[in-house]
C-alpha positions as a printed Julia matrix, in Angstrom:
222×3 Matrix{Float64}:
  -3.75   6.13  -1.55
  -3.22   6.23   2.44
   0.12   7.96   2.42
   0.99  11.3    2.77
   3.6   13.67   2.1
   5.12  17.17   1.77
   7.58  16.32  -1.35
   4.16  15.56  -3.73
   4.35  11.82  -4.04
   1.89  10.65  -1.7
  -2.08  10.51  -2.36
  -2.3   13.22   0.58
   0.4   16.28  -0.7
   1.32  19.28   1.54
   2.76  22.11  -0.59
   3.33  26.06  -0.51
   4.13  26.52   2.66
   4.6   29.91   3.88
   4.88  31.9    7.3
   4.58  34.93   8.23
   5.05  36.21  12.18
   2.91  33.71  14.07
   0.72  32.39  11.12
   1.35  29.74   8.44
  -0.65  28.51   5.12
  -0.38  25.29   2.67
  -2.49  23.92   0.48
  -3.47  20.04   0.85
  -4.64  18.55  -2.3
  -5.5   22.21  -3.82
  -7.77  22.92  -0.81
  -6.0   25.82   1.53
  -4.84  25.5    4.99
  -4.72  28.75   7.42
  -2.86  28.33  10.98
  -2.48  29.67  13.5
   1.07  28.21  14.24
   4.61  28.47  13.53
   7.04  26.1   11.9
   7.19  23.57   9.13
   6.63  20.79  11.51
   3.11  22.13  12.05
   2.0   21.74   8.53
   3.65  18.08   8.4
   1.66  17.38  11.51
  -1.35  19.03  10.09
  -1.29  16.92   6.38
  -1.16  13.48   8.78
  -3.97  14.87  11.14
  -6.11  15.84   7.34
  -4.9   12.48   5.69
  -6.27  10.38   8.91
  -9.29  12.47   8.93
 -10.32  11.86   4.89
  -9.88   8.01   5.33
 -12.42   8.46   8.27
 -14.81  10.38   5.87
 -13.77  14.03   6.82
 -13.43  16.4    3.58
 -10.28  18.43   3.51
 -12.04  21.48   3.3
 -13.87  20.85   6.82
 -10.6   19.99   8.25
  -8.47  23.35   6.71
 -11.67  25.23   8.92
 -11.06  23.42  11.65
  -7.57  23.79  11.97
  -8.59  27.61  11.71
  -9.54  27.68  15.28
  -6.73  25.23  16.27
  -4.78  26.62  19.37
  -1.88  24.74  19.96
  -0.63  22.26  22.73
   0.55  23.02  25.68
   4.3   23.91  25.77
   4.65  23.38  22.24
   5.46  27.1   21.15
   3.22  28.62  23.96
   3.73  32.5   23.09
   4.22  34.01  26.85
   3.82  36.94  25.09
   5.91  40.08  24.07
   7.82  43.01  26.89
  10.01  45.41  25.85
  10.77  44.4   22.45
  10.97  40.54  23.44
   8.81  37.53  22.45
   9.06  34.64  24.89
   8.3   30.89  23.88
   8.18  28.21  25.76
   8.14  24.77  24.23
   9.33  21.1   25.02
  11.48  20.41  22.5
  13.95  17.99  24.25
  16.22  15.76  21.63
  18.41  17.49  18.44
  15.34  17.52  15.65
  13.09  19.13  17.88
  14.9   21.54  19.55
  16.37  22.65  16.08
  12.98  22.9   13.97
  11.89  24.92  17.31
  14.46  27.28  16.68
  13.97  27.69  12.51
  10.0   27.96  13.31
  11.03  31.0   15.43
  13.71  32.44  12.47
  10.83  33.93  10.41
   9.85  35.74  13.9
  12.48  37.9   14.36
  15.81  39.01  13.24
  17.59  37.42  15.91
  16.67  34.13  17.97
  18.35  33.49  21.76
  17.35  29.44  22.16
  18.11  28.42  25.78
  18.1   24.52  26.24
  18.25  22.04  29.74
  19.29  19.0   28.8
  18.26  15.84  30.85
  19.92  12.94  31.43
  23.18  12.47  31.15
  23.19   9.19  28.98
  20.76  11.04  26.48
  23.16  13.5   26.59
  26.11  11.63  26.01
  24.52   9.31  23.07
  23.1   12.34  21.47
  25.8   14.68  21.89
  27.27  14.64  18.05
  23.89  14.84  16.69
  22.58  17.72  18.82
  25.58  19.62  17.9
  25.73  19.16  14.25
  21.47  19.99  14.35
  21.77  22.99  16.12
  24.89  24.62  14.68
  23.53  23.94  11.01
  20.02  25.49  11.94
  21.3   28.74  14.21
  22.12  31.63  11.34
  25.16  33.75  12.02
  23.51  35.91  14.76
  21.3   33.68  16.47
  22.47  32.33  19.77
  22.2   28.75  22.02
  22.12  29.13  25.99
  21.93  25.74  28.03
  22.9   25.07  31.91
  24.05  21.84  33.06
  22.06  18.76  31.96
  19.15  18.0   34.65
  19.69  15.49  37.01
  16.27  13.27  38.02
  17.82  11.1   40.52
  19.22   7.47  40.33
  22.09   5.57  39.2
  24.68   7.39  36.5
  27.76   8.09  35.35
  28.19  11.84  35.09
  30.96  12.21  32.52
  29.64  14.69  30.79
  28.0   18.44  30.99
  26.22  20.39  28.82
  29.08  22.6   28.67
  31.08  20.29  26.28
  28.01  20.69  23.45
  28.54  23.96  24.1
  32.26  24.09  23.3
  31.68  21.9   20.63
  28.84  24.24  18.45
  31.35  27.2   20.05
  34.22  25.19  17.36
  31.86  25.09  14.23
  31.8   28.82  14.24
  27.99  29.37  16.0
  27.2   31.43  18.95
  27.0   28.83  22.46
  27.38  30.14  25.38
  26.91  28.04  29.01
  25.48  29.27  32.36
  25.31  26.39  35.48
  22.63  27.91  36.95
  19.69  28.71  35.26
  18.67  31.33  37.99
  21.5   32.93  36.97
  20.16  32.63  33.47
  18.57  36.45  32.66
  21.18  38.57  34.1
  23.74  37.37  32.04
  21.81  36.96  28.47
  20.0   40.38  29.1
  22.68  41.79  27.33
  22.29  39.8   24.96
  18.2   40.91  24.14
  17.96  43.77  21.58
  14.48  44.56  20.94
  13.08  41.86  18.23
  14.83  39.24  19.53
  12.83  36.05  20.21
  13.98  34.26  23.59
  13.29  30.69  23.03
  12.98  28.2   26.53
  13.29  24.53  25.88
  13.04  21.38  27.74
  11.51  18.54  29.54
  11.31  16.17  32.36
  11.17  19.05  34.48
   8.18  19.99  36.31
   9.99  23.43  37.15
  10.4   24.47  33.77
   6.85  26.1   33.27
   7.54  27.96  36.38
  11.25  28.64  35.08
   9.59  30.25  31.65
   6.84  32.57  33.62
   9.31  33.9   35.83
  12.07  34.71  32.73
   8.95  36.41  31.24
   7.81  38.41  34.21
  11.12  39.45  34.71
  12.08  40.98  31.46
């Protein structure tokens, strides 16, 4: 069989995942996989990287050492590393799946995650609005928290009937911790508060060429 799978029904079966701090494991097929990574996601990504790679002729065992060494893509859970306490991740999650399995991958991290999120667009935001609510406030446990400023504007032609400030409201309603700040410069005075030591500070977004710059600086900062 071509397919793969991590519920065991495919010819190519992910299964036993576990994590713990910024490793995971799995075994593929009975042969063991070692990452360094975080998140479920990873080891779905990983079982269609190994299923691809055994219909080209690649053993699973040569792939579980490669992905050994693997390091990651760029803004996709970059570790900025760890001050006072704090880990800071940067990644580009950007629509309601990926911005929540950002957050569980960082659960297992830390007693307490603080996700901040800039939206773009304010269609995207508008059509995805129920679903992005509903993702996040079923993922965030009781003392995790959501940040997000107002959605990011690119330019052109749109109807801004919307801010970011209404998902908040609405994830605010179901019970979860939301909070909104405008301005994102404004961003790590008021959440400082908010960092006990162990806390993992999650930055997410996309479209914007200033985010990398925005992460660095919340990191140097701390």
């Amino acid at each position: 069989q071509n397919d793969f799978s991590i519920n065991g029904n495919a010819g190519t079966n992910a299964i036993n995942f576990n994590q713990q701090a910024f490793e995971i494991s799995f075994e593929i097929n009975g042969i063991k996989f070692l990452m360094h990574a975080i998140g479920k996601h990873s080891m779905e990504n990983a079982v269609a990287a190994a299923a691809v790679a055994l219909q080209l002729g690649v053993p699973l065992a040569v792939s579980a050492e490669a992905l050994k060494t693997y390091e990651g893509i760029y803004r996709r859970h970059q570790v900025l590393g760890n001050k006072n306490g704090i880990w800071v991740i940067d990644d580009y999650a950007h629509n309601p799946a990926k911005c929540a399995a950002s957050i569980a991958a960082c659960q297992p991290l830390a007693q307490k995650v603080v996700a901040w999120f800039q939206p773009h667009g304010y269609g995207p935001t508008r059509f995805l609005r129920n679903d992005f609510v509903k993702e996040i406030a079923e993922t965030l446990r009781q003392q995790d928290e959501i940040w997000m400023r107002e959605i990011f504007y690119a330019g052109g032609t749109t109807v801004k009937d919307i801010s970011a400030n209404d998902l908040i409201q609405d994830i605010n309603a179901l019970g979860k911790n939301a909070f909104f700040v405008k301005d994102r410069n404004k961003f790590l005075e008021t959440v400082r508060p908010h960092l006990t030591e162990g806390t993992v500070l999650l930055l997410m977004g996309a479209r914007d060429p200033g985010l990398e710059k925005f992460s660095k600086d919340i990191f140097e900062q701390l």
